[in-house]
C-alpha positions as CSV (number, residue, x, y, z in Angstrom):
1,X,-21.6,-57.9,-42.9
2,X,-21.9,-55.3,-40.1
3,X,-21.4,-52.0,-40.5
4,X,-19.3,-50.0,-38.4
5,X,-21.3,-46.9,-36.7
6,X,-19.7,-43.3,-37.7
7,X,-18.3,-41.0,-35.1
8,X,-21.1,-38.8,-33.8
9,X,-19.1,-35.3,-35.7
10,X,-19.2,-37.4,-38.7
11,X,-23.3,-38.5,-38.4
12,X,-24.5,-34.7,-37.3
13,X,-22.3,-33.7,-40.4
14,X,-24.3,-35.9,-42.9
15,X,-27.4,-35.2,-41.1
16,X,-27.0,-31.4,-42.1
17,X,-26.0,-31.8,-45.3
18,X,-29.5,-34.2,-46.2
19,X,-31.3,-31.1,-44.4
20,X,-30.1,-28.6,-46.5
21,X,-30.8,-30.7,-49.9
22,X,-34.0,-31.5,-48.6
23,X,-35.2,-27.8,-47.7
24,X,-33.8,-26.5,-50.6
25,X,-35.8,-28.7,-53.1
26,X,-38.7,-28.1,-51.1
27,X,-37.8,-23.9,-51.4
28,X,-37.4,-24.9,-55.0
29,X,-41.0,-26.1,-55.6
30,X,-42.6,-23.3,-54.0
31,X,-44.8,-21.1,-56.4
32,X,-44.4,-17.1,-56.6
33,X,-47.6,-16.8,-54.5
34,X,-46.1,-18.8,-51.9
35,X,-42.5,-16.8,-52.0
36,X,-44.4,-13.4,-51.9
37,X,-46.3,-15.2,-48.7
38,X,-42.5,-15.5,-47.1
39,X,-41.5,-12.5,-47.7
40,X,-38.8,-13.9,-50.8
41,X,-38.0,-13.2,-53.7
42,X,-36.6,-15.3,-57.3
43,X,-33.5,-14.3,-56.7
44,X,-32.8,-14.8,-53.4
45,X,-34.5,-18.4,-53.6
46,X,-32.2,-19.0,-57.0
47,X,-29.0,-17.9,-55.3
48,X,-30.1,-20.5,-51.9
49,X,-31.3,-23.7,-54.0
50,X,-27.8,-23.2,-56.2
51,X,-25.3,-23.5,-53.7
52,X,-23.8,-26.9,-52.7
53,X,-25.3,-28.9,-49.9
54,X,-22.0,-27.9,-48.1
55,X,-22.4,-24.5,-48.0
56,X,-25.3,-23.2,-45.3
């Protein structure tokens, strides 16, 4: 069965959405140290890895 390719919107959509979960389990993961290092804090971090992929 062949799949149908998505219209390119569609694909650059998805594609940002996977980007967004990815970074924010990598921000998740990070230790203090590291977040002091960035110049973040808990909260902030907390309030980014806790919205929906959706949202940027």
């Amino acid at each position: 069965m062949a799949t149908l390719p998505l219209p390119t919107g569609v694909a650059q959509i998805l594609g940002t959405w996977r980007q967004r979960t990815r970074e924010r389990r990598e921000l998740a993961l990070l230790d203090a140290r590291s977040l002091h290092d960035l110049g973040l804090n808990a909260g902030s971090v907390q309030f980014e890895i806790n919205k929906p992929f959706w949202r940027s």
